[in-house]
C-alpha positions as CSV (number, residue, x, y, z in Angstrom):
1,X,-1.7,-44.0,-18.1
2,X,-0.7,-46.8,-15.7
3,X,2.8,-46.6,-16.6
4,X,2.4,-42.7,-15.9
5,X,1.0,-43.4,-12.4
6,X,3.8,-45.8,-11.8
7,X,6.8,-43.1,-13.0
8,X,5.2,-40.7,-9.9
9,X,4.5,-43.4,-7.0
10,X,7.2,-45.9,-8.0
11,X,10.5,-44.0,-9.4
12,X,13.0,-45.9,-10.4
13,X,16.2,-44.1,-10.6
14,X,15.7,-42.7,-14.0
15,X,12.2,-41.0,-13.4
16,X,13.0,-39.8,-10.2
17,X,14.8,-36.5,-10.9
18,X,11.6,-35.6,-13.6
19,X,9.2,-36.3,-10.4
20,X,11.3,-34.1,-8.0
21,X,11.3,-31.6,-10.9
22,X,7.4,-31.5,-11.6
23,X,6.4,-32.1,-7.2
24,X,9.0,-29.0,-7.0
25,X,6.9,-27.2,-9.5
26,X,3.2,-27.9,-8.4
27,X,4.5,-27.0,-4.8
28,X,6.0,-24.0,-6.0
29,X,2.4,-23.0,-7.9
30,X,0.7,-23.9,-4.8
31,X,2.8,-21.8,-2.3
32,X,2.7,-18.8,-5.1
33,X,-0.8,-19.0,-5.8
34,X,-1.4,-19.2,-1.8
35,X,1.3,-16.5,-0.7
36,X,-0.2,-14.2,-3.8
37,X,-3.5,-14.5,-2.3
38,X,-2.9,-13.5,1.3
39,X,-0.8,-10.4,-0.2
40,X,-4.1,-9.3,-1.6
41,X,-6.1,-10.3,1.0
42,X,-4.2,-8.2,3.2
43,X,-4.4,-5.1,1.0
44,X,-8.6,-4.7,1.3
45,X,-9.8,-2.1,3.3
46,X,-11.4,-4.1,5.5
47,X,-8.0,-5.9,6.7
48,X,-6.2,-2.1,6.7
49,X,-8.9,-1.1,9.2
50,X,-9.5,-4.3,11.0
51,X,-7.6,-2.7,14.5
52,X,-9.7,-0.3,16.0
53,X,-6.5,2.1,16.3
54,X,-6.9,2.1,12.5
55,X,-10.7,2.2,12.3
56,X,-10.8,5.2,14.7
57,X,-8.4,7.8,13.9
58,X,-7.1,7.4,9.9
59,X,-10.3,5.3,8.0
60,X,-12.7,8.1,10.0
61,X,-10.5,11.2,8.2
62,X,-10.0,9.5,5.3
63,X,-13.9,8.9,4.7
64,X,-14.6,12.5,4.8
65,X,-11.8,12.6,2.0
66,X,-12.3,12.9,-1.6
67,X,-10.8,9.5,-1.5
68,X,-13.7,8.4,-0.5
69,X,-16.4,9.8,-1.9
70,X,-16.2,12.1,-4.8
71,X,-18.8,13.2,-7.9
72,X,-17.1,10.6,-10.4
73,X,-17.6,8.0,-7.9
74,X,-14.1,6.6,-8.0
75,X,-12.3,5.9,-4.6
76,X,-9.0,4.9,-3.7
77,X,-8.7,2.9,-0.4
78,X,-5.6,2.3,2.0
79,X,-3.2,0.3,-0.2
80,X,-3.9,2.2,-3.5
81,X,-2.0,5.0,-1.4
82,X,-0.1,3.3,1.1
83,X,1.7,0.1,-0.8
84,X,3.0,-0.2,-4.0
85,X,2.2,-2.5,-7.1
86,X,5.6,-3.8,-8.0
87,X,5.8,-7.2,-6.1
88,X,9.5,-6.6,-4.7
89,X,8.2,-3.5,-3.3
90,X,5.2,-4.4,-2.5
91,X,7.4,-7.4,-0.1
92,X,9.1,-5.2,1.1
93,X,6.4,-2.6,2.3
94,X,4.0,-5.8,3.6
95,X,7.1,-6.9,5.9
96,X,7.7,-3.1,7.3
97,X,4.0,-3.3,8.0
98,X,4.1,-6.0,10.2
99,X,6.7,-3.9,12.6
100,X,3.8,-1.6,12.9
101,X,1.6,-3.8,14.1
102,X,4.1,-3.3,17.7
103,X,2.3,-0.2,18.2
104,X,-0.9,-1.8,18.1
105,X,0.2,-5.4,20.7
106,X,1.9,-2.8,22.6
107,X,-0.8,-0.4,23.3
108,X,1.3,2.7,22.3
109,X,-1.6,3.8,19.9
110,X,-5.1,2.4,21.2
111,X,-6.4,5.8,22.6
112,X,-6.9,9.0,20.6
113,X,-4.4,10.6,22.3
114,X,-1.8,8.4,22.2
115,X,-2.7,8.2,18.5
116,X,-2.5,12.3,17.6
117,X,1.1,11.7,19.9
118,X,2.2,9.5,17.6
119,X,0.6,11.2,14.8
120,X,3.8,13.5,13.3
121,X,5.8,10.1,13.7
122,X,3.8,8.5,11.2
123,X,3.2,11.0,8.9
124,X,6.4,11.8,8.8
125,X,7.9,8.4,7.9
126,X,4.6,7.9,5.2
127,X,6.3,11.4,3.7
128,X,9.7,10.3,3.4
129,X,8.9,7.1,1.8
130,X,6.6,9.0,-0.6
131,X,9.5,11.7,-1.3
132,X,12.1,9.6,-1.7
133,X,9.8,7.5,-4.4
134,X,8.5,10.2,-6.0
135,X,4.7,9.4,-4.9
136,X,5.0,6.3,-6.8
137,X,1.6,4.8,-5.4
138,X,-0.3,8.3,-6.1
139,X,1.0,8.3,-9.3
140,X,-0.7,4.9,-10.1
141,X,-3.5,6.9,-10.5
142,X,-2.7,10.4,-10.8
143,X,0.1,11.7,-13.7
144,X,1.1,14.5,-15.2
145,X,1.0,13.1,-18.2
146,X,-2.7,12.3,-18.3
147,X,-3.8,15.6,-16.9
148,X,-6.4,18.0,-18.7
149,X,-4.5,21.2,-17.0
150,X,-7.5,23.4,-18.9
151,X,-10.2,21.7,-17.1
152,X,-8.6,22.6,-13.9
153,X,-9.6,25.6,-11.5
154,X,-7.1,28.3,-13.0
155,X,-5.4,28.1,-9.4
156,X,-4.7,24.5,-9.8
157,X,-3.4,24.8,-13.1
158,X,-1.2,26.9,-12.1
159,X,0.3,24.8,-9.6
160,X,0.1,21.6,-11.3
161,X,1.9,23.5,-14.4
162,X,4.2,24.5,-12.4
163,X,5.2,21.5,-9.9
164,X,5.2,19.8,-13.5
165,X,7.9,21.9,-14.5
166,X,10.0,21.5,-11.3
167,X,9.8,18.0,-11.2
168,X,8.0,18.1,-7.5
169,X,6.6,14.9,-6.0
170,X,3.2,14.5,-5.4
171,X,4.0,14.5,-1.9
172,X,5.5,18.1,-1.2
173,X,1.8,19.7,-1.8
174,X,-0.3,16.9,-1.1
175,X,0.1,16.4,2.8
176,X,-2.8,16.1,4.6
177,X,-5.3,15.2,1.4
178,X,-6.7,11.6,3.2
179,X,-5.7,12.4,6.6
180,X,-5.9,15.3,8.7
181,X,-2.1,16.8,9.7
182,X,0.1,16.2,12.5
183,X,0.0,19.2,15.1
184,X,3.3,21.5,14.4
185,X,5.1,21.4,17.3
186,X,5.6,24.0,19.6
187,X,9.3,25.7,20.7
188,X,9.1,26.2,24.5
């Protein structure tokens, strides 16, 4: 053990390479285990609606959502919609977030109307996203695949059957099911 103490504190050149290699290592599994946990830290609800900007306009529409309360009990919150599961995406959503937090240092957002201005905007960009990856995050939890289509309203099978069958995104039907829609604009 003493000689093992000695290889770490006192390297000669042979041993030092091996105690670069394993200081590397436990630095790297430190800095993981610490950057991991601040990614998940930052995707509870309570972070997501930590600004009032957030708490006011999209956490109140979205707890009168079935999101939020619903007969089987199960919720979804912000980042089961809003940021995917796959690390390299989920990267690369975090580091977009953090140029939306501009809106909130710069004031553009902190009323309700300057919100609902900015409203479309938003949307908007959370729809692209979401078309061009096929809802990925509402398809963590809802698939075709796993659908009972006959214990559907006959309406909703319908539609499910058929946006099935087209190949349609989540997306194209589902605006508006968390938060309430952007205002269409008018053409003066």
């Amino acid at each position: 053990m003493h000689r093992l103490l000695q290889m770490f504190f006192r390297p000669s050149p042979r041993w030092s390479l091996a105690t670069i290699f394993v200081a590397g290592g436990l630095a790297g599994i430190v800095f993981w285990g610490g950057f991991n946990t601040f990614m998940e830290y930052t995707n509870r609800l309570e972070f997501c609606i930590a600004c009032h900007e957030m708490a006011a306009q999209p956490y109140s529409e979205y707890k009168r959502s079935v999101h939020f309360s619903n007969p089987s009990g199960v919720g979804a919150i912000c980042s089961d919609c809003h940021v995917p599961r796959d690390c390299t995406a989920k990267l690369a959503r975090k580091v977009q977030a953090t140029a939306e937090i501009w809106y909130h240092f710069a004031g553009t957002i902190d009323t309700v109307e300057k919100f609902e201005a900015k409203r479309r905007e938003f949307a908007e960009r959370v729809w692209t996203s979401m078309t061009a990856n096929d809802s990925h995050e509402y398809r963590n939890c809802h698939s075709y695949a796993t659908m009972n289509f006959h214990k559907q309203s006959a309406r909703a099978r319908e539609k499910m059957e058929e946006a099935m069958r087209k190949g349609q995104t989540c997306i194209e039907c589902h605006k508006g099911v968390a938060h309430k829609l952007p205002a269409i604009p008018h053409d003066d």
